[in-house]
Rosetta silent file (secondary structure, phi, psi, omega in degrees, C-alpha in Angstrom):
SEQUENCE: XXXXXXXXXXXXXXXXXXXXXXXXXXXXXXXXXXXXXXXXXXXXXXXXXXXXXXXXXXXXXXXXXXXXXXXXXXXXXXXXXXXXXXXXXXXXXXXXXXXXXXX
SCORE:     score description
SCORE:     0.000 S_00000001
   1 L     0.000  117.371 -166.558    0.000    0.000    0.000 S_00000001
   2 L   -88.681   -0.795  164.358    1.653    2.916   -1.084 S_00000001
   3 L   -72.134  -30.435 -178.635    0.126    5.432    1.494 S_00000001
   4 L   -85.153   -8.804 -163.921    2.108    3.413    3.934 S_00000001
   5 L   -93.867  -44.531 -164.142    5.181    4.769    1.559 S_00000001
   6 E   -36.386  143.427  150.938    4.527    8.499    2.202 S_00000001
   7 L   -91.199   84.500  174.700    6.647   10.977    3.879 S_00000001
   8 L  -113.857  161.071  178.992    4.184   13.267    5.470 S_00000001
   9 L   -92.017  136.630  175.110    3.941   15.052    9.017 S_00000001
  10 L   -57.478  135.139  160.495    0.667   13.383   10.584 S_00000001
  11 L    97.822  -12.669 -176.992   -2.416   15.412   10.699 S_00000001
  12 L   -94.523  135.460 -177.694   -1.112   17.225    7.481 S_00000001
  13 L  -104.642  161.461 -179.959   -3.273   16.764    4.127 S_00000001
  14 L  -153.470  116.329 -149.807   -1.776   17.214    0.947 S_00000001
  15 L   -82.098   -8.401 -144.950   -3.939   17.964   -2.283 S_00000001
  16 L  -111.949   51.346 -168.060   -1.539   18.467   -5.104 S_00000001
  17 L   -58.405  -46.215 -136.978   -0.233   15.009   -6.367 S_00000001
  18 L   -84.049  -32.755  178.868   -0.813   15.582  -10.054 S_00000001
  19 L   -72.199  -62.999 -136.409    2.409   18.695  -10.066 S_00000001
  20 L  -145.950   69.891  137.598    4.211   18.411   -6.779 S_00000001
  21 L   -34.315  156.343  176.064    3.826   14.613   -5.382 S_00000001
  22 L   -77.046  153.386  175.129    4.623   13.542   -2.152 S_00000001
  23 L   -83.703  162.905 -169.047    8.294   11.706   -1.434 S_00000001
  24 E  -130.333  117.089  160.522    7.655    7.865   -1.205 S_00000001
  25 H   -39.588  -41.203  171.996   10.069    5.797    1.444 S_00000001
  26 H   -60.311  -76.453 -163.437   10.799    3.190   -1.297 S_00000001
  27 H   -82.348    2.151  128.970   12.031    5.513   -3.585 S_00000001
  28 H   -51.834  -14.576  150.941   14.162    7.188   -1.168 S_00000001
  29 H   -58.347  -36.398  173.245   15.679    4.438   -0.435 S_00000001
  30 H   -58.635  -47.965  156.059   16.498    3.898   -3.745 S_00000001
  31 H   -35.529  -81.636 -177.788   18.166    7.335   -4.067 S_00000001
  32 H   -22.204  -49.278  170.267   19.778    6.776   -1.052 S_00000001
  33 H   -79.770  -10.862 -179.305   21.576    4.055   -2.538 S_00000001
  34 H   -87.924  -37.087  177.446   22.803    6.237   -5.884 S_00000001
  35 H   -52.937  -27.083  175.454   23.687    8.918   -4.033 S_00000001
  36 L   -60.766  -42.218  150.632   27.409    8.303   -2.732 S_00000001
  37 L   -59.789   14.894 -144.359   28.138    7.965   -6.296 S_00000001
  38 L  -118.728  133.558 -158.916   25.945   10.272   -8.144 S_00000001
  39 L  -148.943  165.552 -173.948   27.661   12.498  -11.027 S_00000001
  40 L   -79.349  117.249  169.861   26.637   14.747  -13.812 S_00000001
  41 L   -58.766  -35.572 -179.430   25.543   11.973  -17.158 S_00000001
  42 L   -58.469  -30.335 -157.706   26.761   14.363  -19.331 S_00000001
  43 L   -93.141  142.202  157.156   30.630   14.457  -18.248 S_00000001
  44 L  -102.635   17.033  161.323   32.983   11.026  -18.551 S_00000001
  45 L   -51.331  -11.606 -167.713   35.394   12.686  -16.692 S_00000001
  46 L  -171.456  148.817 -166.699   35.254   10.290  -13.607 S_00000001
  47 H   -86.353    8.310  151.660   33.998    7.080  -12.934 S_00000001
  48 H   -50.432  -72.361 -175.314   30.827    8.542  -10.713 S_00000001
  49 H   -21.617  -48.719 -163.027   29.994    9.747  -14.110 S_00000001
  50 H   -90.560  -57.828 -167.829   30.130    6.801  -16.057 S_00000001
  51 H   -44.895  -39.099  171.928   28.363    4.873  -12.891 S_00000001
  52 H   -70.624   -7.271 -169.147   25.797    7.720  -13.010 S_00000001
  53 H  -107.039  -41.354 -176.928   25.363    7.210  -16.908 S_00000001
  54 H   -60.403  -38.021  169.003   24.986    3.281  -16.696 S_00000001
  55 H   -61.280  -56.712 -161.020   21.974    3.899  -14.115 S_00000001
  56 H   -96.266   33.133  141.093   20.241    6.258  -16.127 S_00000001
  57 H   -85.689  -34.725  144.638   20.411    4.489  -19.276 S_00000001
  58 H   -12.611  -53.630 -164.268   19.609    1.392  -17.239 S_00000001
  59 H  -103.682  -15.886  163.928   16.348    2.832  -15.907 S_00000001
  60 H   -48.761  -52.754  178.926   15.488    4.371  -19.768 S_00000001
  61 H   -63.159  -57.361 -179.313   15.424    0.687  -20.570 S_00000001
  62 H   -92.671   48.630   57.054   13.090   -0.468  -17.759 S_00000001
  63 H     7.351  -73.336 -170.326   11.260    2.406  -18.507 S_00000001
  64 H   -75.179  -49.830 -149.846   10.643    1.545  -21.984 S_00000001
  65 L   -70.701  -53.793  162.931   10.524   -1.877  -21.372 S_00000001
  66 L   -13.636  -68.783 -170.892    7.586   -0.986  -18.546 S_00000001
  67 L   -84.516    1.399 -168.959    5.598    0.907  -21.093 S_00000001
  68 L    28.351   71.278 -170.773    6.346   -1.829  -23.844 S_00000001
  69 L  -130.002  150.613  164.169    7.583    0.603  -26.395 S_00000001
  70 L  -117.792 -152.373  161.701    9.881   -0.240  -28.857 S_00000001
  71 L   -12.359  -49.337 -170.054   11.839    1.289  -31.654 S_00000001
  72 L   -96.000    4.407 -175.258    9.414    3.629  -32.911 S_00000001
  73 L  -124.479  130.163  177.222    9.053    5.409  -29.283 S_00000001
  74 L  -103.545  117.014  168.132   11.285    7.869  -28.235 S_00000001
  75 L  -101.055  132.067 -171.751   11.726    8.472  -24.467 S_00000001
  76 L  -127.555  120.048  164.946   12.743   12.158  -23.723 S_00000001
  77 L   -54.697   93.162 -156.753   13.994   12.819  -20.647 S_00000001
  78 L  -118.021   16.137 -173.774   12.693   16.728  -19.664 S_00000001
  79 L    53.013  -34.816  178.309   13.549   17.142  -15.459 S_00000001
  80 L  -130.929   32.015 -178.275   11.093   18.168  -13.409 S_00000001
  81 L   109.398 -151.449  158.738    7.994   16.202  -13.611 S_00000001
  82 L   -36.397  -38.410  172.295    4.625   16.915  -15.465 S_00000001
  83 L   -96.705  -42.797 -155.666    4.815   20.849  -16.751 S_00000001
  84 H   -77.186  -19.528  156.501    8.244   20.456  -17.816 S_00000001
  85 H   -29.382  -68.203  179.845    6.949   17.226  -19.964 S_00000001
  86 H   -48.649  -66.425 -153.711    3.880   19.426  -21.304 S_00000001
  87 H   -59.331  -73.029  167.982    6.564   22.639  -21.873 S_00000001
  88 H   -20.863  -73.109  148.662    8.781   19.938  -23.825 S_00000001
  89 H   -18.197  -73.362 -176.270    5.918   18.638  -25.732 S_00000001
  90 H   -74.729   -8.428  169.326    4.839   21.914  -26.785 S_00000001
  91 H   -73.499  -60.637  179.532    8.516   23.416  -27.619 S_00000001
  92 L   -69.214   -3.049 -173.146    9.057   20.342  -29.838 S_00000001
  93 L   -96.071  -16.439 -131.321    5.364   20.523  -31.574 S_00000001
  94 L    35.234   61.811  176.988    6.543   24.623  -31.899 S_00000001
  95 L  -100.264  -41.425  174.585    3.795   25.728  -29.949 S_00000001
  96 L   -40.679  122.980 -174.977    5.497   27.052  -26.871 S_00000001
  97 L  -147.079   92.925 -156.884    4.851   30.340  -25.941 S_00000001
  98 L   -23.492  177.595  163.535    7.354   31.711  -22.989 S_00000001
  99 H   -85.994  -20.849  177.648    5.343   33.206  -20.277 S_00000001
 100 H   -93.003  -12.564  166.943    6.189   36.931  -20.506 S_00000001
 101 H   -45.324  -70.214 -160.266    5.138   36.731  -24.352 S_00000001
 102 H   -36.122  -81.617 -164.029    1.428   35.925  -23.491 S_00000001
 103 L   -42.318    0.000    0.000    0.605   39.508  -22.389 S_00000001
């Protein structure tokens, strides 16, 4: 039961899953274990790096694998959850229209 996973202070409710989830014990645990190692994917400078590059192409694969996509599906990695996923989407559709633009 993932409720039992939550980190919350008791007595506090918290409405706003679909943006700004709650942390989950499990996957801090998981963290927990990448972190002593944990390096910028971009750089091969050091072997955090490469250890940090093998996980996250690792979890791209059981990712994909997860979703049963193959070839023809491109997983794009965007950072911070849900909006930046939408703001990707619409920057790659050309749609995207910064926020001080609007007005």
């Amino acid at each position: 039961d993932l409720k039992k996973e939550l980190i919350l202070k008791k007595g506090i409710l918290h409405f706003d899953f679909t943006a700004s989830a709650l942390a989950l014990k499990c996957v801090e645990k998981e963290i927990s274990k990448i972190l002593p190692t944990y390096a910028n994917t971009h750089s091969d400078s050091s072997l955090n790096s490469f250890k940090t590059q093998q996980t996250y192409e690792q979890a791209r694969k059981d990712i994909k694998k997860s979703l049963s996509l193959d070839e023809n599906f491109a997983l794009i990695a965007c950072g911070t959850g849900s909006s930046s996923a939408i703001k990707k989407f619409q920057e790659l559709i050309g749609i995207y229209i910064p926020p001080l633009v609007k007005e």
